[in-house]
N, C-alpha and C positions, 0 to 999 in steps of 0.2 A: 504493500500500500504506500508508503512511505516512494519508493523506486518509481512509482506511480506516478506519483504528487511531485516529486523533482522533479521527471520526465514531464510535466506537464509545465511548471515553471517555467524548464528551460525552453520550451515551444512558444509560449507565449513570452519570453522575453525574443527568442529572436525574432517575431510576427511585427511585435511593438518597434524595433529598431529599423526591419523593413520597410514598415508600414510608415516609417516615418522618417526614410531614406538615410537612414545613419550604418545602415548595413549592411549586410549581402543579402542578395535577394532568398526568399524562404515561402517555400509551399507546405503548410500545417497538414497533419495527416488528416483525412477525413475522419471526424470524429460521431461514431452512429449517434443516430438519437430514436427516439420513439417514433413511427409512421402516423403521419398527420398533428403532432404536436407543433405548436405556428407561434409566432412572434411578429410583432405590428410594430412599426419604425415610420412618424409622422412629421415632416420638417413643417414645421411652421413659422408665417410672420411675425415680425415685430413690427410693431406700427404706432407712430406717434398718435395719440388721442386726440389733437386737435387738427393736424392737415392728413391725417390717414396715410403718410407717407412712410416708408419704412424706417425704424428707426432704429440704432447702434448700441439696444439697450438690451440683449442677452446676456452680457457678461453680470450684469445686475441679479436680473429673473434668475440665473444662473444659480447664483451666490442664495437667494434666497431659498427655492428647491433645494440644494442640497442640506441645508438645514432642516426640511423631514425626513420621517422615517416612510418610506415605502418604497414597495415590489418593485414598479418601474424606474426608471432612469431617464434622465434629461441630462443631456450632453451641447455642447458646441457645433457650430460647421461652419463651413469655410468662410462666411463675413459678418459681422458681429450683429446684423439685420434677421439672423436665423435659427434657430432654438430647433432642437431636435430628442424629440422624446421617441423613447423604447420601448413597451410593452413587457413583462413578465413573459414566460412559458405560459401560453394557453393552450386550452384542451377543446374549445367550442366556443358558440356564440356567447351564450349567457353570459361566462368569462369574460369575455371580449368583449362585452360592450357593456359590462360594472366598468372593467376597468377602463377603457376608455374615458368613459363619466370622468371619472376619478380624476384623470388626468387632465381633463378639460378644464376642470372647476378649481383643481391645486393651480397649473399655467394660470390662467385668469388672475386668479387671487394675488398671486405672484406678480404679474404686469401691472395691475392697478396699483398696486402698490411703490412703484417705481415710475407711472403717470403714462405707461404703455397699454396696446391694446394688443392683441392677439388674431392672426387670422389663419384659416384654411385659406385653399387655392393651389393654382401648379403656378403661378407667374402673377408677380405684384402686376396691375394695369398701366402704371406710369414711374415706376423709382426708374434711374439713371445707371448702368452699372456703373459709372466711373467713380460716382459717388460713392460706391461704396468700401469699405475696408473691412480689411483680410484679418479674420479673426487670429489672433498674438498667441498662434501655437506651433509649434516647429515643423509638425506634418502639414498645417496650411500655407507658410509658408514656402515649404520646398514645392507644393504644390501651383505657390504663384510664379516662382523660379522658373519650373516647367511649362506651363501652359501658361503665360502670360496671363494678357486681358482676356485670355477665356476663364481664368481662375473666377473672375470677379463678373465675367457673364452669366458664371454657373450657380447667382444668387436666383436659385428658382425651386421651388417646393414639391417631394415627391412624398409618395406614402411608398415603403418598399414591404414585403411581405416574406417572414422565414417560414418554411414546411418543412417540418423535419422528415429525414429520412434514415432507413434502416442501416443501409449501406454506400460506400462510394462510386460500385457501378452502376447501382439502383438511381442515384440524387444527378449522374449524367444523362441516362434516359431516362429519366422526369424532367429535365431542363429541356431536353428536342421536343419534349412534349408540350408542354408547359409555353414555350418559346413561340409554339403555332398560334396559341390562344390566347396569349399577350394583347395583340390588338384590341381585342372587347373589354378587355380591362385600359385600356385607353379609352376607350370611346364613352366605356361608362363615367370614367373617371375625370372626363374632361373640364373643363372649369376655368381655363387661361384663355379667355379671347381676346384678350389685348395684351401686346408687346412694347414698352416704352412709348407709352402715350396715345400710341395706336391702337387701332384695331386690324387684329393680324391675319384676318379671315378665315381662321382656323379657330376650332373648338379648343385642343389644346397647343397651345406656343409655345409651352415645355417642352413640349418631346421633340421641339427638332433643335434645340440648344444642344441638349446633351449630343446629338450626333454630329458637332463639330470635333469632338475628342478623338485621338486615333484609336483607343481600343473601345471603341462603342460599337452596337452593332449584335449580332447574334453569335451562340459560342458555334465555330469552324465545324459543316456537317462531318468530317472525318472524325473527328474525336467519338469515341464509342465505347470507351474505360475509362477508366479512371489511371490507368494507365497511360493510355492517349494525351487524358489531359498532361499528367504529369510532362509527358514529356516535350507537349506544347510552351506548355508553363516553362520548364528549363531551356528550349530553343528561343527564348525568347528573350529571358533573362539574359543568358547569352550576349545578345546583342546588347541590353542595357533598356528594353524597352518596358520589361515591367519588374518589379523587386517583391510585390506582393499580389495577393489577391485583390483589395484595393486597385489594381491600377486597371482592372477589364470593369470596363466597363455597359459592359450587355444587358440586353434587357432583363434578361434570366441567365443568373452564374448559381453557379456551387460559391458554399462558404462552409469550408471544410472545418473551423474552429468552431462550428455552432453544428454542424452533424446536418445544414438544412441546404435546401433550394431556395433560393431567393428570388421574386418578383419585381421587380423596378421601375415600371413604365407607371405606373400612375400618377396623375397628376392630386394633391393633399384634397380630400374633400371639403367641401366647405362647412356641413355639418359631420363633425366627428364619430358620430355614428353610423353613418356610412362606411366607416375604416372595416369597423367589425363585420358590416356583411360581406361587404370584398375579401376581403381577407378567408371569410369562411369559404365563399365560391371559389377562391383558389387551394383551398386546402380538398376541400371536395375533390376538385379533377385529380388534385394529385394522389389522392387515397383509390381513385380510380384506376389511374393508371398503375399503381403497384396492385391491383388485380388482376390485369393484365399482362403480365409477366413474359416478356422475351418482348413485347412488340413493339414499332419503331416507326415514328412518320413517316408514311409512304412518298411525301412531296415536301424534302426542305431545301427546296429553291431560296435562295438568298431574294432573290429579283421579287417573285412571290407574297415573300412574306415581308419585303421593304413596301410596296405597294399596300397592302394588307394596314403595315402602322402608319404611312401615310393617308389613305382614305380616312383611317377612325380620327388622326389628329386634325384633319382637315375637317370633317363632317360628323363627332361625335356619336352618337347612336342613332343619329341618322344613316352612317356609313353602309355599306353593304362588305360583307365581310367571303371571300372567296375560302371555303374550306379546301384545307392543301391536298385531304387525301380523296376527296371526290371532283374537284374541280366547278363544283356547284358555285354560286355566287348568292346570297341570301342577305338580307336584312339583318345586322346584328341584333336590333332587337326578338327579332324570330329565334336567331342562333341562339342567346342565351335563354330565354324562355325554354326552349329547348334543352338547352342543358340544365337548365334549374330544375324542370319536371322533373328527367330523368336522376339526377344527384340526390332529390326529395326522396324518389324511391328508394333508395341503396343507406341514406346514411345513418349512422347513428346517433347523431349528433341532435338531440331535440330540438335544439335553439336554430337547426336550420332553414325551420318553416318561415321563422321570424325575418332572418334575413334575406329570403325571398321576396318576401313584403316588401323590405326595406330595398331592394334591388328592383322591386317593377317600382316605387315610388319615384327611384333616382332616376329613372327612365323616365318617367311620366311627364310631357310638355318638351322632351325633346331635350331634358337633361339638363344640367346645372348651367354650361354655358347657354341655354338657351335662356336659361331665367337669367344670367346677368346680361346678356344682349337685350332681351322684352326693360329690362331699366335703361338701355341705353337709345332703343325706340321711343322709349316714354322721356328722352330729353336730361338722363340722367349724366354728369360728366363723371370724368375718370377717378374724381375723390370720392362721389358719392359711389363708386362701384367698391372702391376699399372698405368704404364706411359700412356698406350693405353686406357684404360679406362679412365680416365682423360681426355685424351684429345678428348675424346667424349664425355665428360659433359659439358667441355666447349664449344661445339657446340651451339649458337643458335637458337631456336626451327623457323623454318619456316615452313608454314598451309599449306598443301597440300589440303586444300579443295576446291571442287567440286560440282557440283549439283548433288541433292539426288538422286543419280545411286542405281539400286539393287548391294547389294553385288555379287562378283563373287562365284560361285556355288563350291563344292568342297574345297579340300586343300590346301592351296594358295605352291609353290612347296620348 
């Protein structure tokens, strides 16, 4: 046990030195964990309360959070406009959306008390990158050394999603999987339609920030083990282009120190309850997919599936979303409907009726960007879109649950 517990130390001390370029590059073994235990990772704004402009007051909120006692974790990122909270090990909805709550309400308490506000979203409507500054941490730092002025373009808001997995060939074909279905978790998730002052014609204007980065993008269809990866990982190091897991940045990666599959493309909801049903609907497929056992996307066209997260960041759940392995072209809101039925049937998870609910709601009028567009129809400008969002975060989550009804049939309108 002891031999254990070093061997563990020493892993995470060289990940930490990587990860924050002081040392040679280092790939952690994949570490198993329980199949479909999930972890929620929510970047949130800072925002000054009177111009609803972002504001450089994390390290504050910061300092005060870590003065409680609890489960989750709120951490730093890359520019001092951005607060990023962690979720606990969840087990289902229920979980997942106390604590959610939880987190909403401690953040909150936290910023008013420092004269901030808090918001969801995937891209503030009007902040400046230039304006902004690089959070005073060494791994941000080398991170601004490296990417320049993308460091400080990369002030945009994701919700990312952990799925635990049993094993490290298992959590690689879960990610080819997982990687298809991406798109619809964009399109649900959308909520950025404006980009520096604009309006950027797109539902989400985060997802095509991150694809200025050189390792953005989906993990290489050759990779088929975890062996594969590894050996990606070291040809690559090699060259000097990545030192850790950190520096791929794909829509869906392994994170082999946490045993899980990770999610990335969503844009931060604007109500924080929405985290927990997303989160559940990707934990579902992926409990599915380890049911099915050897099987492997029949179509991971690169081209495909660039197309595929283009349409949804363009046109939200409006998009039509082209299934790789039939070639069919569908509605995503059909698509997921679809797959919510069927997930409903198979899971264990009682709380998953709820988050159904909660998933035809976020659809319902055409989705979150649509409702911040209908305020910019009705004459609304780009503070009051900060402002409104806000004050939808600080909404209180209250359960709308029910007794396990079938879902209603179709696309919710």
């Amino acid at each position: 046990m002891a031999e254990a517990t070093l061997e563990q130390e020493r892993f995470d001390a060289a990940q930490a030195l990587a990860v924050a370029g002081q040392g040679p590059a280092f790939l952690p073994p994949f570490m198993a964990s329980q199949l479909g235990t999930m972890g929620i990772e929510l970047e949130l704004m800072v925002l000054d309360r009177l111009t609803y402009d972002l504001m450089p007051a994390a390290p504050d909120i910061l300092r005060l959070l870590d003065q409680q006692t609890k489960k989750w974790v709120a951490t730093p990122e890359i520019t001092t406009s951005m607060l990023e909270v962690a979720t606990s090990i969840l087990n289902g909805y229920d979980g997942a959306a106390a604590e959610i709550e939880e987190i909403r309400a401690s953040v909150q308490r936290a910023a008013f008390q420092v004269g901030a506000a808090i918001s969801g979203g995937g891209a503030h409507p009007f902040q400046k990158w230039n304006e902004q500054r690089i959070y005073p941490k060494e791994r941000y730092r080398e991170s601004a050394k490296k990417y320049g002025y993308l460091a400080k373009m990369f002030t945009v808001f994701g919700m990312h999603v952990h799925i635990g997995i049993p094993n490290a060939d298992e959590a690689i074909r879960t990610c080819a999987w997982l990687t298809q279905r991406a798109p619809l978790f964009i399109a649900l998730s959308a909520n950025s339609p404006c980009w520096q002052g604009e309006d950027s014609g797109f539902c989400s204007a985060r997802s095509n920030v991150v694809g200025a980065f050189p390792m953005s993008g989906t993990m290489p269809s050759h990779i088929r083990s975890w062996h594969d990866f590894d050996q990606h990982f070291e040809r690559l190091a090699a060259h000097g282009i990545v030192n850790s897991i950190k520096d791929f940045y794909w829509d869906v990666r392994p994170k082999p120190e946490y045993g899980t599959v990770e999610l990335r493309v969503l844009d931060t909801p604007l109500q924080p309850a929405h985290a927990a049903a997303l989160a559940c609907y990707a934990r579902e497929l992926c409990v599915e997919v380890a049911d099915n056992e050897g099987r492997w996307p029949r179509d991971d066209s690169r081209e495909l599936y660039a197309w595929n997260r283009f349409n949804a960041a363009k046109e939200g759940v409006a998009a039509n979303w082209i299934n790789p392995c039939t070639g069919v072209a569908l509605p995503v809101g059909q698509v997921v409907m679809q797959d919510l039925e069927r997930l409903a049937g198979r899971t264990t998870d009682p709380g998953f009726f709820e988050a159904c609910r909660m998933i035809e709601d976020l659809m319902r009028g055409g989705g979150q960007a649509r409702w911040l567009r209908s305020h910019m129809d009705a004459g609304s400008g780009m503070n009051d879109l900060s402002r409104v969002a806000s004050e939808l975060f600080e909404q209180p989550f209250a359960s709308t649950r029910r007794s396990h009804e079938p879902l209603a049939a179709g696309v919710p309108p």
